[in-house]
N, C-alpha and C positions, 0 to 999 in steps of 0.2 A: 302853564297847566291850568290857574284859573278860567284864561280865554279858552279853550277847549272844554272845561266844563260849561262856562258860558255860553259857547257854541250850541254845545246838546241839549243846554238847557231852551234854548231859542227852539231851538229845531223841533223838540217835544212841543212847545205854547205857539208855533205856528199851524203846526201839523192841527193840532187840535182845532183851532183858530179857522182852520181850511186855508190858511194862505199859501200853504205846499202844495193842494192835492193838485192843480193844475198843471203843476212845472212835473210833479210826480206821474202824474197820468199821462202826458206828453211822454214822458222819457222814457215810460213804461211799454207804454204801446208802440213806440218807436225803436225802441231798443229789440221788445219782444214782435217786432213784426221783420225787422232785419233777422235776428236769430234765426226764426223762422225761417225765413229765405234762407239762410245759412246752414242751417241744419240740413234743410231738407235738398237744398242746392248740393252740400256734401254727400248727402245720401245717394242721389239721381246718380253725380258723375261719378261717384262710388259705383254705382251698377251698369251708369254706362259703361264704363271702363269695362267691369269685369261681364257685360256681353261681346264688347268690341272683343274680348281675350277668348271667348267662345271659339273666334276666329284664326286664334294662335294655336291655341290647344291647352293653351297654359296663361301665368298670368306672365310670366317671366320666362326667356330662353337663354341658356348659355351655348354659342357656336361654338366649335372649334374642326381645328383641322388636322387635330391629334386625340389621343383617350385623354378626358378629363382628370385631374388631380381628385381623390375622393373625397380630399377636405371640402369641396363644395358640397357633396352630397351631404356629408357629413353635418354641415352649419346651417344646410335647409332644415335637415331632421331635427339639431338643435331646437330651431326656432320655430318649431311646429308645422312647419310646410310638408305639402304632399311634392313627394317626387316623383319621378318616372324619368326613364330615357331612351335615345330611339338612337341608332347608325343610319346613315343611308349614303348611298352607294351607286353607281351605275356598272349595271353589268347585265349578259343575255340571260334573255329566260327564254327557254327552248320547248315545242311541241313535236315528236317526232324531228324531220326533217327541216322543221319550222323554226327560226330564232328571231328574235327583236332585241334592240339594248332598251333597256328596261331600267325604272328610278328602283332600287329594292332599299326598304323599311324595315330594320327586326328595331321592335321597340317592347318592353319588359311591361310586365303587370302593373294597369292604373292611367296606361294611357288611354284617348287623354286624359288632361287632369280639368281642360276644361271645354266647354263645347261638347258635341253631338259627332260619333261615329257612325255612320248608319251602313245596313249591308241589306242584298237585298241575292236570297237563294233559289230565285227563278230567274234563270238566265234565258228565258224566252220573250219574258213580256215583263221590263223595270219599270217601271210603274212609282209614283207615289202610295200607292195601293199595297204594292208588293214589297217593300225595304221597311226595316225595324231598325230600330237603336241595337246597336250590338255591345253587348252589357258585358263583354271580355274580349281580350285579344285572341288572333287566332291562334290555336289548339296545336299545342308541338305537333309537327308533321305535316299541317297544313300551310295553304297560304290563299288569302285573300286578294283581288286583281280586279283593277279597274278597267271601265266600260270597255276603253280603245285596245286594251290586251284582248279581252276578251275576245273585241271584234276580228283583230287582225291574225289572232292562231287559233279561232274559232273555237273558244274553247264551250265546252258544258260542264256541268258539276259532275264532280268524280273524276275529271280528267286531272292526269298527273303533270307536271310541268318539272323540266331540270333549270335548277336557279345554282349553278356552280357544280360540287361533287353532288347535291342533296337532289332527290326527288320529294316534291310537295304535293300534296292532291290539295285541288282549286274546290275550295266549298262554299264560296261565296264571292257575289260585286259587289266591289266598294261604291254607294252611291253618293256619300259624303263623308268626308275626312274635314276637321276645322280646320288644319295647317297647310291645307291646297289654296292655293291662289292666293296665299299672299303675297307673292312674288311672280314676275316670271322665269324664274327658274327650275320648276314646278312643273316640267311640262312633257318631260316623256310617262310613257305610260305608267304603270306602278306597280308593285307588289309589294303587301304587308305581309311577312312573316313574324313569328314567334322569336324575339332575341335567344329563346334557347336552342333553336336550328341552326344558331350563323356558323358554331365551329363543323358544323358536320356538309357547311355548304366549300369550305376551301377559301372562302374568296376572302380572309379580310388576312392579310400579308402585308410582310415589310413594302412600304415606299405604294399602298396601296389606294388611292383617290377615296378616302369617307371622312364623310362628317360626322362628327359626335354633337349630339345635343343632350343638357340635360336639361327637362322640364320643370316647371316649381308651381308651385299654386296653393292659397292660402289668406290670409286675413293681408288688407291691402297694406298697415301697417307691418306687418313681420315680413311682408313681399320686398318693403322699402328700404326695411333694415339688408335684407339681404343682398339687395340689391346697392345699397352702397360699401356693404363690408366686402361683395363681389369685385366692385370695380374697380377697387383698391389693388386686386390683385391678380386682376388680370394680364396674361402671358401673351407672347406675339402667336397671333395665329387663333387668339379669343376673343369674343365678343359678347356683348348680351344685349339681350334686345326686349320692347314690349310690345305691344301693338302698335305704339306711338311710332316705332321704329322702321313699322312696315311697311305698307302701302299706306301711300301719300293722301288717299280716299277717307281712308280708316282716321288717319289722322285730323285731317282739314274737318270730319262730323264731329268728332270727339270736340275740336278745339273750338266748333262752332257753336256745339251744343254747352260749353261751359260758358262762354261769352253771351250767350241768349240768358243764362242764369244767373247771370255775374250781373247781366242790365237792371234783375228785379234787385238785388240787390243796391247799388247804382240809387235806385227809385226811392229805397227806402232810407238811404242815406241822404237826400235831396231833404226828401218829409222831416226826416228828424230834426235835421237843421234849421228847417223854419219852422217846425213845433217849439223847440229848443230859444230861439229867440225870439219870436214871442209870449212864451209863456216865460221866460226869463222879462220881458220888458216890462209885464202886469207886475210879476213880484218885485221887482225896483219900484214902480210908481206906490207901490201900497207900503212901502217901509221906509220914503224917505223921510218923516215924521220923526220914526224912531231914532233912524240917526243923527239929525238934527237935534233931540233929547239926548243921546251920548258924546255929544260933539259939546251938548253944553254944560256935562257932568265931567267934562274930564279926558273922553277919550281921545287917544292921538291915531293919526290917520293910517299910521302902521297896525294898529293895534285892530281898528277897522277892518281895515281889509284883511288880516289874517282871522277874524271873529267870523268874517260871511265868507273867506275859503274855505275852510272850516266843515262852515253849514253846508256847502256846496259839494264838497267834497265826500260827508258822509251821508247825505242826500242823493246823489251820482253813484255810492256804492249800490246805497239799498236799492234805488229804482232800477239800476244796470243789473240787479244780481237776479231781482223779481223780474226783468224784463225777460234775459235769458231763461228762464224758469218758463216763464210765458210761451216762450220762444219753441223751451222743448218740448214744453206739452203741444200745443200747437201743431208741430210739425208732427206730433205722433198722432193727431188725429189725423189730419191731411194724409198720411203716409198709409193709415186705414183706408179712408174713404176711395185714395187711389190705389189701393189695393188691387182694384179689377180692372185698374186700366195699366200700369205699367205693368207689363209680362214680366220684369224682371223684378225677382226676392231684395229689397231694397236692404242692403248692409248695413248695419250698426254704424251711427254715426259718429266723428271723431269730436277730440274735446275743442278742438281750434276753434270751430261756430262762436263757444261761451267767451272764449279768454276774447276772440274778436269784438265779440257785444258788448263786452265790461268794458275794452279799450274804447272801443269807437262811442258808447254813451259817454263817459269819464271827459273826452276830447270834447265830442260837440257840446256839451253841456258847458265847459271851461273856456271852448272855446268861444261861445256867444254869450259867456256869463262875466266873462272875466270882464268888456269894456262895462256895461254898467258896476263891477264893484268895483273899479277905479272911478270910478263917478262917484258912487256911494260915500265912498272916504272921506271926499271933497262937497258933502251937503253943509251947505254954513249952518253955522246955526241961529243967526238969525232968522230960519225958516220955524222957527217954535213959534215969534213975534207976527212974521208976514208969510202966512201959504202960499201965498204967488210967486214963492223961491222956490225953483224947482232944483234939478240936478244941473250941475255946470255937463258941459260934453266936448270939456277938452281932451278924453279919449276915444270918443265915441269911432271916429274916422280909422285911429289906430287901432282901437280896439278888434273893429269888426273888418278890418285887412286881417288880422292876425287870426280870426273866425274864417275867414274864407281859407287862409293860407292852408288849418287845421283841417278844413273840407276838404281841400283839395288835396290833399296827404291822403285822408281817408279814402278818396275816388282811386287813386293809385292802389293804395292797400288793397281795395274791395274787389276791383276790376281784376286784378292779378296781370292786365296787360296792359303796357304803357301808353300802346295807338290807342285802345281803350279805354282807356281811363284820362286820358288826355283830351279824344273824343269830349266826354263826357264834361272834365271840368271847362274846359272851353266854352262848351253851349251855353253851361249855367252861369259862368263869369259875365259871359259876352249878354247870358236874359237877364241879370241881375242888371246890368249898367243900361241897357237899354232899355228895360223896363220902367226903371226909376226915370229914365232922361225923359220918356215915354209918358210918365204918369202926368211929373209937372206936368208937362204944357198941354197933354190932357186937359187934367183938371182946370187951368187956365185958365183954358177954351170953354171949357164946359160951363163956368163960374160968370164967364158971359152971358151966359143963355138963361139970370135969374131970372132977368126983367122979362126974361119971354113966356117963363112958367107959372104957373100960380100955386098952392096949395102947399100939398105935401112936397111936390117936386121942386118946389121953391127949398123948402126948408131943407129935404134930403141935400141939395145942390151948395147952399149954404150952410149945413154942418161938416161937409166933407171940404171945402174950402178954409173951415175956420179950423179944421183937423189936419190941412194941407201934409204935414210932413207922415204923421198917422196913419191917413188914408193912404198913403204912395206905399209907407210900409207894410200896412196890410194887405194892397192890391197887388203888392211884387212879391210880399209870401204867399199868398194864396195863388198867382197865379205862377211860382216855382213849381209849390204841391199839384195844380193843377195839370200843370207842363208834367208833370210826372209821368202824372196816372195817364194821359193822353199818349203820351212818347212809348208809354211800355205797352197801350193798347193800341197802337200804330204798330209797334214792334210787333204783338202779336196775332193783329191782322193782316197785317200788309207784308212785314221781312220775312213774317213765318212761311204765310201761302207764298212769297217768292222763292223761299226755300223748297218748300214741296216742291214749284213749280221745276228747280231747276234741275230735280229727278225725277222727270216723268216716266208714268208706267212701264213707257217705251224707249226706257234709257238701253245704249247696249248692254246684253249679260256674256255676251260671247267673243273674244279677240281670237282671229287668224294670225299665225304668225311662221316667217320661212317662205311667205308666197316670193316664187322666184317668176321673173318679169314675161317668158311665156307662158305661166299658167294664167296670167292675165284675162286673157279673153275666155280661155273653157270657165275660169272660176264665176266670170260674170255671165256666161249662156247656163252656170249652175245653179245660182240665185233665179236666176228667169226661169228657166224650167220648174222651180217649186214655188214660184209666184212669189218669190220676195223681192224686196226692194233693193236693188245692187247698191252697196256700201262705199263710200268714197276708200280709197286706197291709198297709202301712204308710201312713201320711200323709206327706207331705215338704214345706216350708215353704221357699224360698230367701229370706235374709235379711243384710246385712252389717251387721257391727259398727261401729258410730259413734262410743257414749259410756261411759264406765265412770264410774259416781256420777257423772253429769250432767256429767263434763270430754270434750270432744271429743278422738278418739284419731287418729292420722298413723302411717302406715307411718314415716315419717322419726323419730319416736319411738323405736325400737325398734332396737337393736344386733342383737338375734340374725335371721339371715337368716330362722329357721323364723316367728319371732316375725311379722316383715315380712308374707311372704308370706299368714301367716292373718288379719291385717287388713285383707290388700288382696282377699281374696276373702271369697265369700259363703257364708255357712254354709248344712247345710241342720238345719232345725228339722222336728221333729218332736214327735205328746203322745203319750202313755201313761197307762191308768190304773196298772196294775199294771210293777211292775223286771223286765224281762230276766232269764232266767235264768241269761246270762250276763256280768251286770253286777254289780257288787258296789261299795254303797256306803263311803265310803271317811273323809268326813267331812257334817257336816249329816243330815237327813232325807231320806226318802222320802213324798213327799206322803200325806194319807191322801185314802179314797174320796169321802167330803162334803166335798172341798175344790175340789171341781171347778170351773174358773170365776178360781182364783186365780192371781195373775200369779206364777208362781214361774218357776222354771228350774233343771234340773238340767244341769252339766256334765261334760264327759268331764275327766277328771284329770291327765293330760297334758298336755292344752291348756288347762287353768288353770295351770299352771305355766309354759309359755312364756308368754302373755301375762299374767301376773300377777295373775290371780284368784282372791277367794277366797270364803270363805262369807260371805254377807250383802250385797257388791257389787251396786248396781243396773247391770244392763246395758240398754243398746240397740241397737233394730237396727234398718235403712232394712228394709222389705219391701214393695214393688212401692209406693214414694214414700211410705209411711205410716211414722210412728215406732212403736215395741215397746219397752215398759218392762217388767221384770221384777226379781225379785229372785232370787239365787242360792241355793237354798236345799240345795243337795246336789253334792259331786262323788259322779263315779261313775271306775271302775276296769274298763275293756271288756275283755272278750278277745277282742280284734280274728282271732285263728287260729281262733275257731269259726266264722268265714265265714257269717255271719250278716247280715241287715241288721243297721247300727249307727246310732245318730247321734252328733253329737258335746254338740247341743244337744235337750232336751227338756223339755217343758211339760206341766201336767194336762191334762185335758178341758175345753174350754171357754173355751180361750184363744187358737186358732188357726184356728179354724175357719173366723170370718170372712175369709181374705186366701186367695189364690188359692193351692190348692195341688195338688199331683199326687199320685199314688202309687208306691211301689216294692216289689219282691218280691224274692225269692231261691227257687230251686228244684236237685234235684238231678237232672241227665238222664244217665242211661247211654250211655257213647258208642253201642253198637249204636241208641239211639233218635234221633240226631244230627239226624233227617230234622224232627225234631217240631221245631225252631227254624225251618228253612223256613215251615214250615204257620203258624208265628206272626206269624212278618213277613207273610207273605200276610196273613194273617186280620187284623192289626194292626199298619199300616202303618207308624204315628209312633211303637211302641214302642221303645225302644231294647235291646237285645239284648245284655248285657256276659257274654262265659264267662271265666269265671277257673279253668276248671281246670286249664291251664296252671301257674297261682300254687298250687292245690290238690296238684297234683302233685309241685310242686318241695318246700314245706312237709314233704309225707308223706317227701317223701327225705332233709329237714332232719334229722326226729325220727327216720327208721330208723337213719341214718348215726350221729348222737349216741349213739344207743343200742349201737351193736357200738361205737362208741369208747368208749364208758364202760367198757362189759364188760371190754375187753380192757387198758384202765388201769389196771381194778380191781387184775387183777391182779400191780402194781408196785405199788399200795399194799400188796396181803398180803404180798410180801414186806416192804415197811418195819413192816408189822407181826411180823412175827414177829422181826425184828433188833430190835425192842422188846423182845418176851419175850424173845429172847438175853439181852439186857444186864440186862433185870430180873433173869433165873437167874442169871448170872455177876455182878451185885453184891452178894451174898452167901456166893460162893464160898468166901474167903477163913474167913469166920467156919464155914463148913459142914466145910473142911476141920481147921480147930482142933477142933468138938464132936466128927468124927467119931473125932479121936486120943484124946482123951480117952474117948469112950463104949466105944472100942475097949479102951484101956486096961483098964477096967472091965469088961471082959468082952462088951461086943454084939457081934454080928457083922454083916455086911454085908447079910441080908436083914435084920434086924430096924430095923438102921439105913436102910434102904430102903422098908422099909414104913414109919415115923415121919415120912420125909421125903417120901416118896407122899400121905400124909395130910395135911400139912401143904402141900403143893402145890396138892392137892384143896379145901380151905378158901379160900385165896387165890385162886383159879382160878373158885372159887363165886363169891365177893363181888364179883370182879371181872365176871363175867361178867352177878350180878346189876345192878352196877353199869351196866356195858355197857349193858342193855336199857332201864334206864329212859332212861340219857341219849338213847338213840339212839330212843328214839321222840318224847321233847322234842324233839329236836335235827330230826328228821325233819317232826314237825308245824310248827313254826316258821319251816323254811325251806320247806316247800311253802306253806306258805297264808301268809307274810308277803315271800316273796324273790322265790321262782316263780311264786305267785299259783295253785296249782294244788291241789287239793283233797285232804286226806289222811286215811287210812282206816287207825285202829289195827293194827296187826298182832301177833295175841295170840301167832303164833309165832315171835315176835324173844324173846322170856323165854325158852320153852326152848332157841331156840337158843345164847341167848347164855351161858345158865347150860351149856351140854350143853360150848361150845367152850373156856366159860372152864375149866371142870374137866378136861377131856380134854387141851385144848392145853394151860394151863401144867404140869397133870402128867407128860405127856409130856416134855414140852422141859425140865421140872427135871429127871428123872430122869436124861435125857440128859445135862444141862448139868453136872450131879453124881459122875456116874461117874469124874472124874478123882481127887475128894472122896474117894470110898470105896478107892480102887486108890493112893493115897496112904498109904506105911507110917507107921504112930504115934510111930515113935520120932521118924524125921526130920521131923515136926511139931515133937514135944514139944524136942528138942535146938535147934531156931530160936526158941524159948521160953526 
């Protein structure tokens, strides 16, 4: 008990003293500039999330293929969620003499619960002009019906339509529904009625084909709870889903856009850790005195090192506790200012940010404090007699493995993704060791070059020589922090505009699908004749999986739900001679040209990992009652956000041909051209018509949004960078103000000792910045094309930048950091001597 008041009482006569506020201010702004990212990182994909859900309709889906249990409704209402539910069903809706099989919707009061319903009551001219948000469901009696109904039984408002025993009058087109297109399943024409019609329609009977959904929507914690107390108790023939769950598009933005946010973080964890050690190494070199003094009163080494855990520990509270504090104001102003740029209502954020920022300050701070107080312990005390005894550093090496090891934990924690976070520790492992190997024989070299300089450049060149180990430390932390801040402004110049780039304007919004092999040629004199660009054309094969190495496979097999669901449906197969340009193989081959004919199979890589496939696996597949044998010869790695056709399965030439298949296409149509889908369906009845520009649109808002979030994080990483370069200048204060008593003694004066240390700042400001540039474009190429999966393009003006900021900025911020050094009288140095 005594050493713990002893502790506080240190803590209080340092603080006082100013020997904390450095290590304090370090961990403060580091702590409070992670939070920040944290906070507000939480905030973003909180709102991502719940736009991508725009798209669902809700935030949460329960499927099924029977009436749900009410106990679900019932445990939403518990937990404060909004419900609604919808049936849907295929069946004819009739015009006179006229009939179509038709998708029909009766969905109850509230849908949706999320996203934008729009309808539009001029069925002459749809228009953006002409459709509203329709602020209820349709009105017992009526029903709502989209474009292609319209077109194909010509209908006009007032016209009555029969959907089973019930007549409906049509008073509106649906010009947007959020739960269209996120599937293709999605794709006969539509009609929304009122759930209070369906008994008076006849059609929903024993052994009858509908889906029950019930929607939920609500605070993304009470969505989570339900969402796990759901899954618990889900029946055969249930599901549930988010938008994560739907379209592979939706998802690869969402997970793209967390991992661009997950990098600033990443940044600020780098910063920390080398604020953290060096403002940890100043406050060792100013207290070894004291322990030398308790070394010769008495104290034992245990007793030591539990006295400054102690101090450290409740030092790491406060500043972790102020830093988070920091963190949340911070981010509530940020979260103002971007007010007018992110469109979407940014969600209350959760407590995880703080309890993270406590943890992760608590870690780096112990974790780069601990090897000097193992040092500490072991100050002789014969250093009361001779100053020239410094700290022994027989843990210095284990020490600070045990700091990186700590990093590298954190990188994992922060990243939330392992290629990511693995990514990341790797670059910094790989610039820490090659930095250092770097510096020495740098310096070396450079330590040659006295006899060539004169002046100041002499004396900068020979104090960083005679600081050898020092100098290497401070030009490999500054130029980590350095690496940072360039790596995440690399990230947000270069991966980001490759992100835009790789949904241009002119991405397709429109998939054909059902084209049968003689509409071929009219489809393409159809495109010519309205001056578009004829679309390449796909084959499509529908086939389900049966056997993997000749063992027959069961949904009932398989724990993961996503797993289930892809065995229980039918894939669709397609061949190619040549790979996608936006496909990237990942293991195995890519067939060559004279192999046409052979039973191979390339898979999408995703979906070998939920079903457990891998290369060399023989597959099969039921298609139209025939068996498909093949072997796996390659994953592939899609970027499902180029909106592209994709498949998931692919074959050479010469392997599919025989079995019945269709075609599909992708195209892009300019909304002012809207009219040209009409002329399609007319012209080609049985096509099916899917627009996804709905999903194209939300995407492009994904990558705007990330992108002013990044920018605007950025800038709380720079500050924890430069509280880097603080602590780097101010841990050699101590020694700067000793030479300058001394040089002064001697006769220099305050320019000439300012020019010396200008020079010397300049050297270190180089190396680092050198440093800086290489790491950061490693560091950039590795997480774009191994993490992001997004293509990265050298940037030969990250060198000069980084050499221009590493010299500018740390001479700068020394000279400043110094001026206390120089304005410091010599005597009252030399007499504390």
């Amino acid at each position: 008990m005594n050493i713990i008041k002893l502790s506080f009482r240190m803590l209080r006569r340092d603080w006082r003293a100013g020997e904390l506020r450095v290590l304090a201010f370090a961990l403060i702004i580091a702590v409070g500039g992670m939070t920040t990212v944290g906070f507000f990182a939480d905030r973003v994909q909180l709102a991502l999330s719940r736009q991508g859900n725009q798209l669902l309709g809700a935030d949460l889906i329960i499927f099924s293929d029977h009436p749900l249990a009410p106990s679900y409704a019932d445990e939403a209402k518990r937990l404060g969620l909004a419900v609604s539910s919808a049936l849907k069903f295929p069946s004819m809706a009739a015009k006179g003499e006229f009939s179509l099989l038709t998708e029909i919707k009766a969905v109850t009061e509230g849908y949706p619960l999320r996203g934008e319903l729009r309808i539009s009551e001029d069925f002459g001219s749809i228009s953006p002009k002409t459709n509203r948000i329709a602020n209820a469901i349709p009105p017992p009696g009526s029903a709502w019906v989209d474009e292609k109904l319209m077109v194909r039984l010509n209908l006009s408002k007032g016209d009555t339509i029969e959907v089973g025993a019930a007549d409906l009058v049509v008073n509106a087109v649906i010009t947007q529904e959020p739960d269209y297109s996120i599937g293709f399943l999605n794709l006969r024409p539509r009609v929304l009625i009122n759930a209070a019609d369906l008994p008076s329609t006849g059609l929903v009977q024993e052994g009858s084909r509908i889906s029950y959904r019930l929607l939920v929507a609500g605070d993304s914690g009470d969505v989570e709870s339900f969402r796990e107390w759901a899954q618990s108790r889900l029946m055969l023939g249930e599901r549930i889903e988010g938008i994560r769950d739907a379209r592979p598009e939706i998802k690869a933005a969402l997970e793209r856009a967390e991992k661009f946010l997950s990098l600033t973080a990443l940044a600020s964890v780098v910063l920390a850790a080398a604020a953290a050690a060096l403002a940890v190494r100043r406050f060792t070199q100013r207290h070894l005195d004291g322990c030398a003094v308790m070394r010769c009163l008495g104290a034992s080494q245990g007793a030591m090192l539990r006295l400054y855990l102690y101090h450290f520990l409740t030092l790491g509270l406060i500043a972790s506790g102020l830093g988070c504090l920091l963190g949340f104001a911070a981010q509530e102003a940020l979260a103002f200012f971007l007010s007018g740029l992110v469109e979407a209502e940014l969600p209350w954020p959760s407590i995880w940010p703080a309890v993270h920022g406590l943890l992760t300050g608590m870690v780096l701070l112990l974790g780069f404090a601990l090897p000097p107080l193992l040092n500490l312990r072991k100050v002789p005390a014969l250093r009361v007699l001779r100053r020239d005894i410094g700290t022994p550093n027989s843990f210095s090496i284990t020490g600070y493995a045990l700091g990186l090891i700590a990093l590298s934990a954190l990188f994992l924690w922060k990243a939330g993704d392992v290629r990511l976070g693995a990514s990341a520790i790797g670059g910094f492992v790989a610039a820490i060791a090659v930095f250092g190997l770097l510096g020495f024989f740098l310096l070396k070299a450079l330590s040659h070059m006295r006899s060539q300089t004169a002046g100041a450049w002499r004396y900068g060149l020979a104090s960083i020589r005679r600081r050898a180990t020092s100098s290497v430390v401070q030009a490999v932390a500054l130029g980590l922090g350095l690496m940072a801040l360039l790596a995440l402004t690399l990230i947000r110049d270069d991966l980001l505009q490759n992100w835009r780039t790789s949904l241009p304007p002119d991405a397709p919004n429109h998939f054909l699908i059902n084209i049968q092999e003689d509409q071929l040629r009219p489809l393409a004199a159809f495109f010519s004749e309205h001056d578009m660009e004829r679309p390449p054309v796909f084959p499509m094969v529908r086939g389900r999986l049966t056997e993997i190495n000749g063992e027959p496979i069961a949904s009932e097999e398989f724990t993961d739900l996503r797993a289930k669901r892809l065995v229980e449906r039918e894939f669709n197969l397609s061949w190619a001679d040549e790979l996608q340009s936006d496909n990237q193989i990942v293991k195995g081959r890519w067939w060559k040209s004279g192999e046409r004919g052979k039973a191979e199979l390339s898979l999408e890589d995703d979906i070998a990992k939920t079903i457990g496939i891998k290369v060399g696996d023989t597959l099969t597949y039921d298609i139209a009652g025939s068996d498909f044998s093949a072997e796996v010869t390659s994953l592939r790695k899609v970027n499902w956000d180029s909106f592209r056709v994709n498949f998931f399965v692919v074959t050479p030439p010469g392997v599919l041909e025989d079995y019945p298949a269709s075609y599909i296409t992708s195209f892009h149509l300019p909304p002012e051209q809207i009219e040209v889908t009409n002329q399609l369906i007319k012209a080609f009845p049985n096509l099916l018509v899917l627009d996804v520009a709905n999903i194209i649109s939300q995407v492009q808002k994904v990558i705007e949004q990330v992108t002013k979030a990044v920018e605007f994080v950025f800038l709380f990483t720079l500050l924890a960078g430069l509280v880097v370069l603080y602590a780097a200048i101010v841990s050699t204060q101590d020694e700067r103000i000793h030479e300058a008593a001394i040089f002064r003694t001697l006769g220099a004066n305050r320019r000439q000792l300012a020019r010396a240390w200008a020079a010397e700042f300049a050297i270190l400001g180089g190396l680092s910045g050198l440093f800086a540039a290489a790491g950061a474009n490693a560091l950039g190429y590795v997480i774009g094309e191994f993490a992001l999966n997004l293509s990265y393009t050298f940037n030969p003006w990250i060198w000069l930048t980084g050499l221009l900021s590493g010299v500018v900025g740390v001479t700068v911020a020394g000279l400043m950091g110094t001026r206390s050094a120089l304005s410091t009288p010599p005597l009252m140095t030399l007499r504390k001597v």
